[in-house]
N, C-alpha and C positions, 0 to 999 in steps of 0.2 A: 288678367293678372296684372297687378302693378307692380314698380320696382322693387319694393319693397317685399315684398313674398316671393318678386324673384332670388332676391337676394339672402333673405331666409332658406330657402331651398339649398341655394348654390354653399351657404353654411351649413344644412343641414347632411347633405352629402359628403362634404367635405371628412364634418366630421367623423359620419359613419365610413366614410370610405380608412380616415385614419387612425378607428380602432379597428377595424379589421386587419389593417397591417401592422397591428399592436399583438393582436391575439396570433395572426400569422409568424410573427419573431416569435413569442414566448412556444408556439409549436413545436418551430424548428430548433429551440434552444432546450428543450422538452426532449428533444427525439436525440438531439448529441446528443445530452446525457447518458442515454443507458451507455453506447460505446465505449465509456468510459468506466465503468462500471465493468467492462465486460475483461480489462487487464489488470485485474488487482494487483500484479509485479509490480507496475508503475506507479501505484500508489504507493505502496510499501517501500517502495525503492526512496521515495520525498521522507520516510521515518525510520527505514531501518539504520541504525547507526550501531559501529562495532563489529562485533561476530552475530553477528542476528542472523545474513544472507551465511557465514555459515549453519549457523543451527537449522534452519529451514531446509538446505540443499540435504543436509543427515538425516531431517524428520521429513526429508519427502522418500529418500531412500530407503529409509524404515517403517514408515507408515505414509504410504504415498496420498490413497482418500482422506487419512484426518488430515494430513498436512495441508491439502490442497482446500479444505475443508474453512478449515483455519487461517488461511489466506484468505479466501474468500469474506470470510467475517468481518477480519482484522482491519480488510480497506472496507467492508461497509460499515465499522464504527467510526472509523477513520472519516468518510465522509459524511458520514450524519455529524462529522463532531464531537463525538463521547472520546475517543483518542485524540488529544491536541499533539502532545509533546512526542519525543522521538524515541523508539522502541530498542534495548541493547540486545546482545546476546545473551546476556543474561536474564534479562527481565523473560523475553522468550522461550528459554531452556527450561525454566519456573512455570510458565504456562503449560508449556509438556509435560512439566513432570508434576504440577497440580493435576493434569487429566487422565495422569496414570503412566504415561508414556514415559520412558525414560530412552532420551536419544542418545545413544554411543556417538562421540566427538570422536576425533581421531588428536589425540595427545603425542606428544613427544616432548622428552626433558631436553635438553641443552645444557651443558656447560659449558663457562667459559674458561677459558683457561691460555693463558699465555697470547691475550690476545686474539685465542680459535675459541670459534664456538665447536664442541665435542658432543657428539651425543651421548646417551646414557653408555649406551653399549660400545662404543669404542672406549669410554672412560674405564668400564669394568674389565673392558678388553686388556688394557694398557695395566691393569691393576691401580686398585686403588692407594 
């Protein structure tokens, strides 16, 4: 053998030895993936904005499988990219209750009054 095909060789190895540690990264960069996939909270946590983490903690209380259900979805459109923007409580509570579900919130009125916030029932307490 001459220099020359030694030297082809010693390129030809090279190369295949550095796409094999091409395909070996894109492996292990493959295999995080699911992991990440596997806590849809921490997705949703980067979009939920508002009362969203409430309406979810209500519709997992009230319907614990669709809710969790629905998590689940929500960060996989989230990461394919069909969800860019950031998800409210509202927009949320409209998704439940397009699917039928309607989540009981827990409400309370507040008045203010003299500088105190009052709730409903001490207000009608005190008369109105």
């Amino acid at each position: 053998m001459s220099g020359s095909e030694d030297r082809e060789l010693e390129l030809l190895r090279r190369r295949k030895l550095l796409e094999m540690r091409r395909l070996l990264e894109a492996k292990r960069r493959e295999a995080e993936r699911p992991q990440k996939r596997l806590n849809p909270r921490e997705i949703l946590s980067r979009h939920f904005v508002g009362r969203a983490w409430e309406v979810m903690r209500a519709a997992r209380l009230q319907y614990p499988q669709v809710a969790e259900y629905i998590e689940r979805e929500l960060a996989k459109l989230i990461m394919e990219g069909k969800i860019r923007g950031k998800i409210t409580g509202e927009e949320l509570y409209g998704l439940f209750y397009r699917l039928g579900l309607k989540v009981r919130l827990q409400t309370r009125i507040r008045i203010i009054e003299d500088g105190r916030a009052k709730s409903l029932h001490e207000k009608i307490r005190e008369g109105l």
